[in-house]
C-alpha positions in Angstrom: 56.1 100.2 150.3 59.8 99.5 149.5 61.1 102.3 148.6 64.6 100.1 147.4 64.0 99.6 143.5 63.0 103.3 142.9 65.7 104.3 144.5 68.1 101.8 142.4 66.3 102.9 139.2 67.3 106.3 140.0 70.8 105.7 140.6 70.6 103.6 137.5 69.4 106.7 135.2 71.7 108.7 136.9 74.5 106.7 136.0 73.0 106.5 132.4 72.7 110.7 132.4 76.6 110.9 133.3 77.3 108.6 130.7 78.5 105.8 132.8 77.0 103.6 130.8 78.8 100.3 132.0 78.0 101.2 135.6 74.1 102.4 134.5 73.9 98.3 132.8 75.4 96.7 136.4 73.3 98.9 138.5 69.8 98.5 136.3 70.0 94.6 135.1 69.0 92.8 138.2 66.0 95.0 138.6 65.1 93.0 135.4 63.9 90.5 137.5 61.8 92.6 139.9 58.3 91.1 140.1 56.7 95.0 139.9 56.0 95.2 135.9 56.6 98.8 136.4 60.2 98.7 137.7 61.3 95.8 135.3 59.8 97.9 132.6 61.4 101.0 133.2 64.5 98.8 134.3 64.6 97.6 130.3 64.0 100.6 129.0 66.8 102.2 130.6 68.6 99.4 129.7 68.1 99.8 125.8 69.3 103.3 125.8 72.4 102.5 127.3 73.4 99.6 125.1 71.6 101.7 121.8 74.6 104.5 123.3 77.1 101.5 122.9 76.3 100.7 119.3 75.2 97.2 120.6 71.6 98.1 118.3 70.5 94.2 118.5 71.1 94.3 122.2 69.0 97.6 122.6 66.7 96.3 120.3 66.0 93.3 122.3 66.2 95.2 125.9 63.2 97.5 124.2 61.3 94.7 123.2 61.6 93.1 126.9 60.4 96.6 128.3 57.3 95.9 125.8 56.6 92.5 127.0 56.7 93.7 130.8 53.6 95.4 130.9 52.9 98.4 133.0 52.8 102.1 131.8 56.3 102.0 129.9 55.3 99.6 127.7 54.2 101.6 125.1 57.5 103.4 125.5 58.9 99.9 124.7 57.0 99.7 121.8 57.6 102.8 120.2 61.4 102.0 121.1 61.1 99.0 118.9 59.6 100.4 116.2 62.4 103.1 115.8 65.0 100.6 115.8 63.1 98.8 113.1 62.5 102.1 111.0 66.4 102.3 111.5 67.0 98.6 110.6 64.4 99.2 107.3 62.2 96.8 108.5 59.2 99.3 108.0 56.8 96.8 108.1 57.8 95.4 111.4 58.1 99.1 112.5 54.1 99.3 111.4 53.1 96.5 113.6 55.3 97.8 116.7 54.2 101.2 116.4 50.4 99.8 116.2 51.0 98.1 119.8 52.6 101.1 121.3 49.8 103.2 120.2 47.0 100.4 121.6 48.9 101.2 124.9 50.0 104.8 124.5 47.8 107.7 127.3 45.7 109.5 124.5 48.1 112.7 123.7 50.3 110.5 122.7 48.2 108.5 120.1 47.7 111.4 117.1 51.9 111.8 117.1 52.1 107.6 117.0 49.1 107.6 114.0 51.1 110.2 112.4 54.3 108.1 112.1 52.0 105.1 111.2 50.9 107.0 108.6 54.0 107.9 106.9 55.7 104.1 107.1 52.5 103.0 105.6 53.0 105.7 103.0 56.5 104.9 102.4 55.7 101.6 101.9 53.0 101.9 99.3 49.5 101.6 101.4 48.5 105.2 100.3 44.5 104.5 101.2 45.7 103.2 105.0 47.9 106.1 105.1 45.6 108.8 104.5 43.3 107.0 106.8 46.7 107.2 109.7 46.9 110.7 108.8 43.0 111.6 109.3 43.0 109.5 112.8 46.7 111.5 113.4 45.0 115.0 112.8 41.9 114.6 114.3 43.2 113.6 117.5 43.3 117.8 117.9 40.8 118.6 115.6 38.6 119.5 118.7 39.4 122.8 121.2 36.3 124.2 122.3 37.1 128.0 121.6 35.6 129.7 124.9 37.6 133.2 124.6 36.5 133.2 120.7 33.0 132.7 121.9 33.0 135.3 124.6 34.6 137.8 122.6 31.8 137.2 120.2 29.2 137.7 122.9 30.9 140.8 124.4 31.0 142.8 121.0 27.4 142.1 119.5 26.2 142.8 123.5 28.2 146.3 123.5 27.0 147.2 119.7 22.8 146.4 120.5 23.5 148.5 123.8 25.3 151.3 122.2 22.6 150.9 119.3 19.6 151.3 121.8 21.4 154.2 123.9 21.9 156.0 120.4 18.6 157.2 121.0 17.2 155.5 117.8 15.9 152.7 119.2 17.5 150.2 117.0 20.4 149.7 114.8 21.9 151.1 111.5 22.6 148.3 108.8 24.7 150.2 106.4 24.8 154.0 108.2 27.5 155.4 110.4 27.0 157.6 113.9 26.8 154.6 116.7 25.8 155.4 120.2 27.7 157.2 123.4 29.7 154.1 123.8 31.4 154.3 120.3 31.8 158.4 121.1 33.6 157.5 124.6 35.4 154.4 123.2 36.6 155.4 119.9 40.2 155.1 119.4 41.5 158.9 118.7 44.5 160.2 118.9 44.0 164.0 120.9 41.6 162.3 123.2 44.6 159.5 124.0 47.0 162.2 124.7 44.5 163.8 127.1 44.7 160.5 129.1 42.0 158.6 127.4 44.2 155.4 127.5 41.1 152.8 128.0 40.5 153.9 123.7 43.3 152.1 122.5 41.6 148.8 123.7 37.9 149.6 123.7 37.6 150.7 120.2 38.1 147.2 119.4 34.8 146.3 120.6 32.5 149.2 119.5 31.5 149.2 115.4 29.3 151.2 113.7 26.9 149.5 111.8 25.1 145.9 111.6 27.1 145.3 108.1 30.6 146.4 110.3 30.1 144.1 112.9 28.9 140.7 110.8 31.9 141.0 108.5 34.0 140.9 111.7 32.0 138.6 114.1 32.3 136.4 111.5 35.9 136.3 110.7 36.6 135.9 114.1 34.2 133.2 114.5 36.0 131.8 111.6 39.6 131.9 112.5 39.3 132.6 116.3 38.8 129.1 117.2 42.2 127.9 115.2 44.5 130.6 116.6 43.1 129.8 120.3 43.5 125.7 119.6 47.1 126.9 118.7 47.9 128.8 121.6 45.4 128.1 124.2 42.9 130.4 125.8 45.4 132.5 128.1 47.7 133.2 125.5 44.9 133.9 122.5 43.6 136.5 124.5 46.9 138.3 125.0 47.6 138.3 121.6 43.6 139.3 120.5 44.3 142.3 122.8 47.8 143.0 121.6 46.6 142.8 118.1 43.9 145.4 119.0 46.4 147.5 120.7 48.8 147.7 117.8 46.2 148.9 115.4 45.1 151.2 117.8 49.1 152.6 117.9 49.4 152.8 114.2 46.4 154.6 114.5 47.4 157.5 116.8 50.4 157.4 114.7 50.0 157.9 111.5 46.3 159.1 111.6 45.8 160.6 114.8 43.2 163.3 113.7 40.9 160.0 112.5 38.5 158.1 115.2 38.6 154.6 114.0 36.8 151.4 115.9 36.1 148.0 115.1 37.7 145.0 115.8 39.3 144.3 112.4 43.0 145.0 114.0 42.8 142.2 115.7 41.3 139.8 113.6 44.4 141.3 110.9 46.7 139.9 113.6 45.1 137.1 113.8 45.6 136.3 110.1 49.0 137.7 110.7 49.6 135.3 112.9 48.4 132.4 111.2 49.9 133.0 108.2 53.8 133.3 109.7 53.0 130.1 111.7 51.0 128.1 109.0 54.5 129.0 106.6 56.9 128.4 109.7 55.5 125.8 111.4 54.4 121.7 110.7 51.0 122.0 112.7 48.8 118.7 113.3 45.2 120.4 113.2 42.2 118.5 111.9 41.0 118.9 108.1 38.9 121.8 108.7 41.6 123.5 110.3 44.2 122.9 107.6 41.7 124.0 104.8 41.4 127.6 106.9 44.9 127.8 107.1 45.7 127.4 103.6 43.9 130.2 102.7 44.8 132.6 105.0 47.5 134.0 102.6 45.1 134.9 100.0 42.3 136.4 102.2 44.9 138.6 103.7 45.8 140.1 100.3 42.4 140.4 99.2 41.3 142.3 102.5 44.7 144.2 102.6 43.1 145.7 98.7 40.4 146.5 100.2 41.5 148.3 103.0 43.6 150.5 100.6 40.7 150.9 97.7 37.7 151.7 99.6 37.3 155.2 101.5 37.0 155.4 105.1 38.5 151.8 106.8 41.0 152.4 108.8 44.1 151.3 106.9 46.1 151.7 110.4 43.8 149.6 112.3 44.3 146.9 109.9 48.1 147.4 109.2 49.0 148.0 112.7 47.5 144.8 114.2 48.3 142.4 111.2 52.1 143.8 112.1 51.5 142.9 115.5 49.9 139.2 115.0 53.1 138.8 112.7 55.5 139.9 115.3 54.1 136.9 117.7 54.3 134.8 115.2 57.7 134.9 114.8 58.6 135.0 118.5 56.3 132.2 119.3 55.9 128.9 117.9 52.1 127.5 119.0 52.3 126.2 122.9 49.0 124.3 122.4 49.5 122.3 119.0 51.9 119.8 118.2 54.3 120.2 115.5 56.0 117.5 113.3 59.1 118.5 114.3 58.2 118.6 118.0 57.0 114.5 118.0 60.4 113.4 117.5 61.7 111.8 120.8 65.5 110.1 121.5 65.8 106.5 122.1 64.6 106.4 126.1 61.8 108.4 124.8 62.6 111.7 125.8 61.6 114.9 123.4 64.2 115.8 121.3 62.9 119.2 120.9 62.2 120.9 124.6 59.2 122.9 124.4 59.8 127.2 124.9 59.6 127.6 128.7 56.6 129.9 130.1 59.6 132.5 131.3 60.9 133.5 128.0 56.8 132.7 126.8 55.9 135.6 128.7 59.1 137.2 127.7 58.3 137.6 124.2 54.5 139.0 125.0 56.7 141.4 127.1 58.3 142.9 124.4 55.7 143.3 122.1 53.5 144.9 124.7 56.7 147.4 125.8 57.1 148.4 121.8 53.2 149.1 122.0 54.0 151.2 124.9 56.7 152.9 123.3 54.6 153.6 120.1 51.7 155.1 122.4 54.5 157.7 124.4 55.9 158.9 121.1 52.3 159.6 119.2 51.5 161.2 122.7 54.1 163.3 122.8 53.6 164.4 118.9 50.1 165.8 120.2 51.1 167.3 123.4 
């Protein structure tokens, strides 16, 4: 295979990188003519940038529309080219009809982001029933995430309460009373039994409860949210933050009530609304209906459970507060890796992102920190009971 017009278009984009922009137009035109849709596509596309760079916006406009007409797997590129320079222009209706051909030709993650901006021109221009339609297509394009870690967090809790229930010695499980099993006794977070090197407590109290009526309140909350926050940030990173969460009421435990066993797995599902709360307020998201309707009442079930924590007797105020601190904390370091944003569908003329997305390094960075702070936590409250 000639390797000669990849090579060219290289040089070409190079030359269009460095600003050269005069050299980038000698060195890309005659690839216009190359009979490979795919190199005359990208050839024209390249082409459009640099002349959109030298304010000649009918001559970038017409290079995008050639890069259309070429076929190949830029041309929805070309498309979506051509309907920015006619959003620019104001021709909003033409923008319509050239965004509707880019997204006919567009790979499918790219298709909810092009509905999306369909949906607003069609809004803008008074076609509020088709725009609401755009924006139902634009959201449900990642309305669906099947929510695996949610599930098997699920499964490993009600598995550990029915075992703990049946080595209790009762044979069965208590609805409303207290006591548990051996698990709940060896798993328990507690502060004098962490500082005599018990450190597996801090995580396992999140899955032991004690009671039927404990562990459906929070089984179902997590089945409730789980799913969102783990769309949002994908499996890897929902766990880290479901164990963090755990960990951090488990901290504020040890610290401020270490004489107090506490268990359940309300601390992380607290930083899970923690979470969702700073990012629903911070953050554009483009989740399906359901989704949105969960997250706009996050803010108001986390008041209502934070009153309940503080009027009833005997829940765990630091388990709760200590995780819901800890889900907030992510929040605010990390916007979601797995969702896309309104802000984040915005691309330059050559179709480029505008906004970069946070790398994996400083990603991992920021889960870093908040595990090192829960570390920190833990040595002091140790060293209080030594």
């Amino acid at each position: 295979m000639d390797q000669t017009p990849q090579l060219r278009l290289a040089e070409g984009q190079r030359l269009l990188d460095a600003g050269d922009l005069a050299a980038a137009l000698d060195a890309l035109t005659p690839l216009t003519a190359d009979a490979d849709p795919e190199v005359g596509g990208r050839a024209w596309l390249a082409i459009g940038s640099a002349r959109y760079r030298l304010d000649d916006e009918p001559g970038a406009l017409d290079a995008w529309q050639q890069a259309a007409d070429a076929g190949g797997s830029t041309a929805w590129l070309g498309w979506k080219s051509v309907a920015e320079q006619h959003v620019r222009d104001g021709n909003l209706a033409e923008a319509v009809e050239a965004y509707r051909e880019a997204d006919r030709r567009a790979p499918p993650g790219e298709r909810g982001a092009i509905a999306n901006r369909i949906a607003w021109l069609l809004k803008e221009t008074g076609h509020d029933f088709a725009s609401r339609r755009q924006f139902n297509r634009a959201r449900g394009a990642y309305a669906t995430y099947p929510a695996y870690v949610t599930w098997g967090l699920v499964a490993i809790n009600v598995a550990v309460f029915l075992i703990d229930s049946l080595l209790g010695g009762s044979g069965g499980f208590s609805f409303l009373g207290g006591g548990g099993g051996p698990l709940l006794e060896a798993g328990a977070v507690y502060g004098p039994a962490v500082a005599d090197g018990e450190w597996w407590r801090i995580l396992t109290s999140a899955f032991l409860h004690l009671n039927a009526l404990h562990i459906l309140f929070n089984m179902y909350a997590l089945w409730l949210f789980g799913p969102i926050v783990e769309q949002m940030y994908g499996h890897i990173e929902y766990l880290a933050t479901y164990l963090l969460c755990a960990a951090g009421g488990s901290v504020l435990t040890i610290l401020a009530a270490p004489d107090v066993p506490a268990a359940g797995a309300s601390g992380a599902i607290f930083g899970l609304f923690g979470l969702a709360f700073v990012v629903s307020r911070r953050r554009r998201l483009l989740l399906g209906p359901q989704a949105r309707a969960i997250l706009s009442q996050v803010g108001s079930l986390l008041v209502l459970n934070l009153v309940i924590t503080f009027t009833f007797p005997g829940i765990s105020w630091t388990g709760h507060v200590g995780g819901l601190l800890a889900g907030a904390a992510i929040g605010l370091l990390l916007p979601p890796a797995n969702v896309p944003t309104m802000g984040a569908m915005w691309r330059a003329a050559d179709g480029s992102l505008l906004m970069t997305r946070m790398s994996p390094i400083l990603r991992a960075s920021a889960y870093l920190a908040v595990t090192a702070l829960l570390v920190a936590g833990t040595y002091v409250a140790v060293q209080r009971l030594a």
